[in-house]
C-alpha positions in Angstrom: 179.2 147.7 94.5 177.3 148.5 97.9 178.0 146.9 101.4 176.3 143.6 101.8 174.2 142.8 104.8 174.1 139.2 105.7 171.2 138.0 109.0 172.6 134.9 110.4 169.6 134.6 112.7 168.2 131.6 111.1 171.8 129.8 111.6 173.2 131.4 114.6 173.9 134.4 116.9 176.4 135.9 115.8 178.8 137.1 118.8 181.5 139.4 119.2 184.2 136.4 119.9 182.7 134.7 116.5 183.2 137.9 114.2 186.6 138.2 115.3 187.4 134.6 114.4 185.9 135.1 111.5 187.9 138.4 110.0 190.8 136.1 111.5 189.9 133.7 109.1 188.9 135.5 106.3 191.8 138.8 106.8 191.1 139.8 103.0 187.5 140.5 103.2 186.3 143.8 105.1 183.9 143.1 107.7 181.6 144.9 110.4 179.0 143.9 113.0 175.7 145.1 113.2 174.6 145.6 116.7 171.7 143.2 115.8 174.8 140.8 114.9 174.4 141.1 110.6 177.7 140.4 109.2 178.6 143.6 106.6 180.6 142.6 103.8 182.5 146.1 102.6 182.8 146.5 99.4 186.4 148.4 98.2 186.7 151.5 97.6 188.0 152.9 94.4 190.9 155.6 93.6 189.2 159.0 94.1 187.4 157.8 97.9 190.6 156.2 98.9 192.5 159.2 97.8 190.1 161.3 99.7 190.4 159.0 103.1 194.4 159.1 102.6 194.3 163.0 103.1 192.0 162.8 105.7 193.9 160.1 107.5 197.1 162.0 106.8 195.5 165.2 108.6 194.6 163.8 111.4 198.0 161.9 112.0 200.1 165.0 111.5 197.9 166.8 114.2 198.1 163.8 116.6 202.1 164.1 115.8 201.8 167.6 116.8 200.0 167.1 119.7 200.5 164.1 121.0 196.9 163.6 122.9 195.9 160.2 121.1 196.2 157.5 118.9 194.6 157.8 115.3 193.2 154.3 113.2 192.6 154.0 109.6 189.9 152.2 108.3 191.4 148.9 108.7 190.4 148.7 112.6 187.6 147.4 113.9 186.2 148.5 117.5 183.8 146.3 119.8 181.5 149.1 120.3 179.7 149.0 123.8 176.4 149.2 121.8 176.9 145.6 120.5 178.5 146.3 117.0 181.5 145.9 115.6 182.6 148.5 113.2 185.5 150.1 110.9 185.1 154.0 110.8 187.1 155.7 107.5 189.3 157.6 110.2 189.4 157.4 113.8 190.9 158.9 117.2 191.0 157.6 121.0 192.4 159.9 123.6 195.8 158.9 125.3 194.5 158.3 128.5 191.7 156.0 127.3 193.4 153.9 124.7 195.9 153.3 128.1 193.1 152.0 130.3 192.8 148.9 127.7 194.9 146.0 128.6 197.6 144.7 125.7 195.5 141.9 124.4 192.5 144.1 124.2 195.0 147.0 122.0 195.9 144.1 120.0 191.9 142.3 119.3 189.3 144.7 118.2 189.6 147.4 121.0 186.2 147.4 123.0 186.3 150.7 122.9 184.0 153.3 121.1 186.4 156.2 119.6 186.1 159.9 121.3 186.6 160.8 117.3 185.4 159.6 114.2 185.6 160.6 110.1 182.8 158.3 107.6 183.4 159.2 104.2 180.3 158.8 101.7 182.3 156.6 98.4 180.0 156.9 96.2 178.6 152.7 96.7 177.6 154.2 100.1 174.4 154.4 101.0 173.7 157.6 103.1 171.1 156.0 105.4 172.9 153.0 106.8 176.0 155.7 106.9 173.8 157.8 109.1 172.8 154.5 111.0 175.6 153.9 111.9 176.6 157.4 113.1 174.2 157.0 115.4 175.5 154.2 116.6 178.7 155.7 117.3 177.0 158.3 119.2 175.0 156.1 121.6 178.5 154.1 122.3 180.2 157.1 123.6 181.3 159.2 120.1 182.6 162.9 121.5 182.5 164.3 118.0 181.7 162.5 114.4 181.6 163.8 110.8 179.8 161.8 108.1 181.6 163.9 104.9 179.7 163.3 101.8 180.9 164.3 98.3 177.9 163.4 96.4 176.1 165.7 98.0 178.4 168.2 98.8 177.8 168.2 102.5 179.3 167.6 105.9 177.0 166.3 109.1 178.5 167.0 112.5 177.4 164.3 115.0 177.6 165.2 118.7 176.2 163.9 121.6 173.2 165.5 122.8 173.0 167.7 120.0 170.7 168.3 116.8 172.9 166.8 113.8 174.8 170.5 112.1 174.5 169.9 108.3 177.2 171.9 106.6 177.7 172.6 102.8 180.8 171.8 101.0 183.7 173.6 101.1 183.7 174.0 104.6 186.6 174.5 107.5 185.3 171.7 110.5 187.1 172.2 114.3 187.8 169.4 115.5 186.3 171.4 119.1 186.9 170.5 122.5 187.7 166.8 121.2 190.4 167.7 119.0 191.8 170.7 120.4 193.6 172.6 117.7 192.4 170.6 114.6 191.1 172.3 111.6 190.2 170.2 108.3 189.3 172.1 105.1 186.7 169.9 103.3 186.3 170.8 99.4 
């Protein structure tokens, strides 16, 4: 089952305030934002992807424990990006000092806030172009450091900004760099 992508247009505009009534309203059904305001039904994801975004969850938490310099998300959150989407990366991670700035209620709602960090993980009902679409997106709301991981084909693109996206080949060792000082993921 692949993501379904829904235009509204025709009926309305859908706004930021609107999505998030609408995942209130509908809290067992994944959901994103397109900038352009397309509603994204997510498919689920089966055993061996969740598996895999379990351990890559579990990574990045024990290093924040460690460390102490952020707050990590699963897949479950949803961030108002600054570019005009609302989206769920696989894994996630905001710096201390910016997840502070945001006020209570805005913590609590779909943080407008773009992460400094995130993890996408290919499942294998992913489709790798709106994956790297949405990348992109990430990148042009204020993404430090990305990684689109994809099994299928056994490779790893680094997103940064201002950079040409790195392509590496599976199994690979991935810094987590300036952003995520200390941070080392072994990708097989």
């Amino acid at each position: 089952m692949t993501a379904i992508t829904l235009n509204l247009e025709p009926l309305t505009q859908l706004t930021h305030e609107q999505f998030y009534e609408l995942c209130m309203a509908n809290k067992d059904v994944a959901m994103e934002r397109s900038p352009a305001g397309e509603l994204i039904i997510m498919p689920p994801v089966g055993g061996g992807s969740g598996y895999r975004e379990a351990r890559l969850i579990s990574k990045l938490f024990n290093w924040h424990e460690q460390t102490g310099l952020g707050i990590v998300f699963s897949s479950s959150t949803v961030f108002k990006l600054p570019g005009g989407g609302d989206r769920s990366p696989d894994a996630a991670w905001v710096k201390q000092e910016r997840w502070d700035a945001l006020t209570p209620e805005e913590q609590e709602s779909f943080p407008p806030i773009c992460p400094d960090f995130v993890i996408e993980l290919r499942s294998k009902s992913d489709r790798l172009r709106p994956l790297r679409a949405k990348m992109q997106e990430y990148l042009e709301s204020g993404l430090r450091l990305g990684w689109l991981i994809n099994p299928q084909d056994q490779t790893v693109e680094i997103y940064r900004p201002e950079k040409e996206i790195e392509v590496q080949q599976m199994p690979v060792t991935l810094l987590g760099e300036d952003v995520l000082p200390g941070f080392i993921l072994d990708v097989r």
